[in-house]
Structure formats: structure tokens, C-alpha cells
C-alpha positions in Angstrom: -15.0 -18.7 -56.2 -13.1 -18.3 -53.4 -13.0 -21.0 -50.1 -15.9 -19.7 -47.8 -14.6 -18.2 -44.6 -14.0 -20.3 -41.8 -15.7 -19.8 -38.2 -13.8 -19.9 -35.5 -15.7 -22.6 -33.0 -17.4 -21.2 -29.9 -15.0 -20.7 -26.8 -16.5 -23.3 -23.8 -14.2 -21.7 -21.7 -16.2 -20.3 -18.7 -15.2 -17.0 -17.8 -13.4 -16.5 -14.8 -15.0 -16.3 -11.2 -14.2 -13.3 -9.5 -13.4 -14.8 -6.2 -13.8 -11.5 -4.2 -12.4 -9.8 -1.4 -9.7 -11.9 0.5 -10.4 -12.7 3.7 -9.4 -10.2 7.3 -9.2 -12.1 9.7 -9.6 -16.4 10.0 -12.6 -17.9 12.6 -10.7 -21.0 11.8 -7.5 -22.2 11.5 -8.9 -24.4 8.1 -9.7 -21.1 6.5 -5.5 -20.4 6.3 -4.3 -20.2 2.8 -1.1 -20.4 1.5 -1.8 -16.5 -0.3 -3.4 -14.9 2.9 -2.0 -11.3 3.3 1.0 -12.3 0.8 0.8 -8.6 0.1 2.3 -7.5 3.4 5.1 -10.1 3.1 5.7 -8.8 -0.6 6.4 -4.5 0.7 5.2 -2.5 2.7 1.3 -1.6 1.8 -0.6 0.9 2.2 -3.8 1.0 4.6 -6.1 2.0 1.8 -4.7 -0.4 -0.9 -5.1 -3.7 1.7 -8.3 -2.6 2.3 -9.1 -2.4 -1.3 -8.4 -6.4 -1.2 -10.0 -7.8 1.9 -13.3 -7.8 3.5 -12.8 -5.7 6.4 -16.5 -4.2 6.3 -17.6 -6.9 7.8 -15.7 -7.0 11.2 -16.1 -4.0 13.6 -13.1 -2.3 13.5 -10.9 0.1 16.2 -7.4 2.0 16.3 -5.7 1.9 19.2 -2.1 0.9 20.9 -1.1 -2.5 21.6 2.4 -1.4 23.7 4.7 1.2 21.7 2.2 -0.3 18.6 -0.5 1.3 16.4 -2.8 -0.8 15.3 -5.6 -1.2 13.4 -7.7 -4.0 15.0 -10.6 -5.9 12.9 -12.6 -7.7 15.6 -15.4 -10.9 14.7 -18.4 -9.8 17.2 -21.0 -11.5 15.4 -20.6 -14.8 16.6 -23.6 -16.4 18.4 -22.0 -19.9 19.0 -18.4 -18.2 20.5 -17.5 -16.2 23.2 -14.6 -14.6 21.6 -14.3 -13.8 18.9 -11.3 -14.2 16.0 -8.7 -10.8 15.8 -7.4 -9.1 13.0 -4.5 -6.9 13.8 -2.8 -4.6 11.5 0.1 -2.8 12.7 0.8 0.3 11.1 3.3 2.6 10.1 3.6 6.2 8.9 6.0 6.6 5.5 6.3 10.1 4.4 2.7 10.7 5.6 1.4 7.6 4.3 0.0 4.9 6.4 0.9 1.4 5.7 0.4 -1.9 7.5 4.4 -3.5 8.1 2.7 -7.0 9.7 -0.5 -8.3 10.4 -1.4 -11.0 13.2 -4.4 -13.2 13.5 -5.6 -15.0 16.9 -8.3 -16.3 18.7 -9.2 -18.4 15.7 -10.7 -22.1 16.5 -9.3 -25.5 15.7 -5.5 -24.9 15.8 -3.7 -27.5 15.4 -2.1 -29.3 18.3 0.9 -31.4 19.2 2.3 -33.4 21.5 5.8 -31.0 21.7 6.5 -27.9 19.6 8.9 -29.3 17.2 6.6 -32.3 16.2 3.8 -29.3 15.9 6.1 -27.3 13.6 6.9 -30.0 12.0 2.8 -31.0 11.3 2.3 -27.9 9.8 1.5 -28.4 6.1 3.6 -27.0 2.8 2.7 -23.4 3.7 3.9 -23.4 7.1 6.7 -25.7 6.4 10.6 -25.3 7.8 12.9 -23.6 8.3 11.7 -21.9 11.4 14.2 -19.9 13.8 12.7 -20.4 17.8 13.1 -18.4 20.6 11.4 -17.9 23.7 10.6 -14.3 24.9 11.8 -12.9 28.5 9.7 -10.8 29.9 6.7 -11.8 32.1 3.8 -11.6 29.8 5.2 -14.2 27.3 7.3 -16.1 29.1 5.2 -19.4 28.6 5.1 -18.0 24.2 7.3 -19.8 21.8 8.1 -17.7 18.7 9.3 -19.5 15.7 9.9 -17.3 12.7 11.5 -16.8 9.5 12.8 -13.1 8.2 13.1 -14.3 4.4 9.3 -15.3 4.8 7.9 -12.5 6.8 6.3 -15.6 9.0 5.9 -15.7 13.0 3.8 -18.2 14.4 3.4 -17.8 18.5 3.2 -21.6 20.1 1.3 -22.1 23.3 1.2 -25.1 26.0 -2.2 -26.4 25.0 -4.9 -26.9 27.5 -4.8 -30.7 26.3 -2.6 -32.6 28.6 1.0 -32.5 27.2 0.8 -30.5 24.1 1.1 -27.9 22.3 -1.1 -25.3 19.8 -0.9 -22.6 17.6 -1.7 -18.9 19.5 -1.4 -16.4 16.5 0.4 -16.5 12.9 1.6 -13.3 12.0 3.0 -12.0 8.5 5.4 -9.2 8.2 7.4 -6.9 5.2 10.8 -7.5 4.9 13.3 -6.7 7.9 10.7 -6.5 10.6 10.9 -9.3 12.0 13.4 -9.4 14.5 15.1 -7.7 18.5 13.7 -4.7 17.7 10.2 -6.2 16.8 10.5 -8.6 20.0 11.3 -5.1 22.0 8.5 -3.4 20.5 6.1 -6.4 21.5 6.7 -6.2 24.5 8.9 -9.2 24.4 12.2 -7.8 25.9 14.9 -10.3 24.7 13.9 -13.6 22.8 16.5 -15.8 23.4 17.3 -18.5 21.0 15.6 -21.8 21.6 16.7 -23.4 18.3 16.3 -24.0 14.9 14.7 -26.2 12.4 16.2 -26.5 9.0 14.9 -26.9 5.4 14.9 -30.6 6.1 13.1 -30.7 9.0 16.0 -31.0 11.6 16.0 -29.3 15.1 19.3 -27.9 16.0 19.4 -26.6 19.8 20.8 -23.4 20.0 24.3 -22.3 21.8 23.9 -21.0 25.2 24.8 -17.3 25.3 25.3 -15.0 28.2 23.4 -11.9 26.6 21.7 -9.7 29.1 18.1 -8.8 28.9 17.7 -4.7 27.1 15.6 -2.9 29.7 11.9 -3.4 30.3 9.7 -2.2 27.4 5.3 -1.8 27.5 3.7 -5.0 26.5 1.7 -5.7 23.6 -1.0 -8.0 22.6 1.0 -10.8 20.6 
């Protein structure tokens, strides 16, 4: 006779959890992963397949312009305990009559981290938000007090605020953008007019003031939202 068949032992391996949609917007600055809206900094996406992938049914949502921008804004107004509520905005863009969404900023979220200068709060950001970070600060009247620090390769801009703490300094929005939007003609289309080079902080975590330059400011352009 021959050997009697072997059984293979049962699998204990739980199946997979299906963790759902990703998130639209953040109420918090804890709820910030490292994989939030990678998507957008991958290639340009369309508005129906981002969709597909986060939970925007649960925020009320409108279209409308934030300067020279379309955008489709996702809006938090179920919030008994706040009085504002965390933004979603997805700015779009038309590609051979296709909508897609070419960056996406979120604001208005609660417990930003704070620091007592914006290099030392750049610097305190965590792996995901780590250097290098390109700085400038934006001319026109509406963001003159804004910081910008960004980096093209990632498709990350983080706008830095004067805190209402003495002395410091917070986090106003992060943004995430496709490759080769970031950039003057972003800034112009913000509203930003010029952002002139503040400096820049390298891979190792070294600031590096930037070289004065005698530029003159392009002419005055609408004003966003951020």
C-alpha cells in the first residue's frame, strides 16, 4: 500500500482587514500618515478614481474658485465641539476632458505642531515630513506673514504660521502636489505673486540662508485660499 496522503495543516493566518476608504481631509494633525494622498504625488489622478479611495461622502462638499483655482472643497461641518471646521481642498485640472486633482491641501486641522522658530519646527517634524525643505516667503499682501517650505521631488508644501503662542511657530496647511507643480507659476496662481527664497534645509538637517537677489515682483495676481 501506498503512504496515505498527507494534509496540509490549517492556515492560522487571519485574513486580511480591509482597512477602507483613506481618509479626506485630517480634524487632527495626529491623523497625518506617511501614505495620505500618495496618489496625487504619484501622477496626476483623476476626480473619480481619488474618490473611489477616500471617504469623501462624509464631508459636505462644494466647487468653486479659490483665485485663478478650481477647486473641489470637502468641508467638516459636523463638529459640535469646534467652530471651524477641518478643509479638504482638491484643486483640479481638465486633461483632454478629463478632470483630475494636480494637488490637494488640508487646513484648519487641530493640534499642529509648534516651535519656537521655523527651522527648529521643520526640523521636529517626524520621518514623513523630514528634510530637505526649500523656504521662501511669499510677497503679496495676503501671505506675507506665510512661510512656504516645499520640495518638487516630493510633491510636499507645508505653509508655516507665527503661532498665537508667544514666540513660535505652527503648521497652517500641508499640501501634496503631482510632479512639476510645485513651483513660480503655482505661487502666481495662489495668489502668492513672487516667493522669494528664504533658505534651504538639506538632507542633513542644515539651514543654508539663501543669496539675496534683486528679482522684481511679476504683476499682481487674485488671491487664493492657501
Amino acid at each position: 500500500m501506498g503512504c496515505p496522503r498527507r494534509v496540509p495543516p490549517p492556515d492560522d493566518t487571519p485574513p486580511e482587514e480591509d482597512p477602507g476608504p483613506q481618509l479626506t481631509l485630517i480634524s487632527s494633525w495626529d491623523e497625518l500618515t506617511s501614505t495620505l494622498y500618495r496618489e496625487v504625488t504619484a501622477e496626476l489622478v483623476s476626480v473619480e478614481a481619488l474618490q473611489a479611495e477616500h471617504d469623501t461622502d462624509r464631508w459636505t462638499r462644494t466647487q468653486r474658485r479659490w483665485g485663478e483655482l478650481e477647486v473641489l472643497e470637502f468641508l467638516d461641518t459636523d463638529r459640535p465641539t469646534r467652530a471651524k471646521g477641518a478643509v479638504a481642498a482638491w484643486f483640479l485640472r481638465v486633461v483632454e476632458g478629463v478632470t483630475h486633482v494636480e494637488a490637494v491641501l488640508l487646513r484648519d486641522f487641530v493640534d499642529a505642531p509648534a516651535a519656537a522658530d521655523s527651522t527648529e519646527l521643520l526640523l521636529g517634524l517626524g520621518e514623513a515630513l523630514a528634510p530637505p525643505w526649500e523656504i521662501c516667503e511669499p510677497s503679496e499682501g495676503p501671505y506675507e506673514d506665510l512661510l512656504v517650505a516645499w520640495d518638487g521631488e516630493r510633491g510636499l508644501k507645508l505653509g508655516l504660521m507665527e503661532s498665537k503662542e508667544p514666540a513660535g511657530w505652527t503648521v497652517d496647511h500641508i499640501e501634496f502636489a503631482s510632479e512639476g507643480v510645485l513651483g513660480a507659476g503655482w505661487w502666481s496662481k495662489k495668489g502668492y505673486g513672487t516667493c522669494a527664497p528664504v533658505g534651504s534645509i538639506n538632507a542633513n538637517g542644515r539651514y543654508k540662508p539663501a543669496k539675496e537677489s534683486g528679482e522684481a515682483a511679476p504683476a499682481e495676481v487674485p488671491a487664493a485660499e492657501g
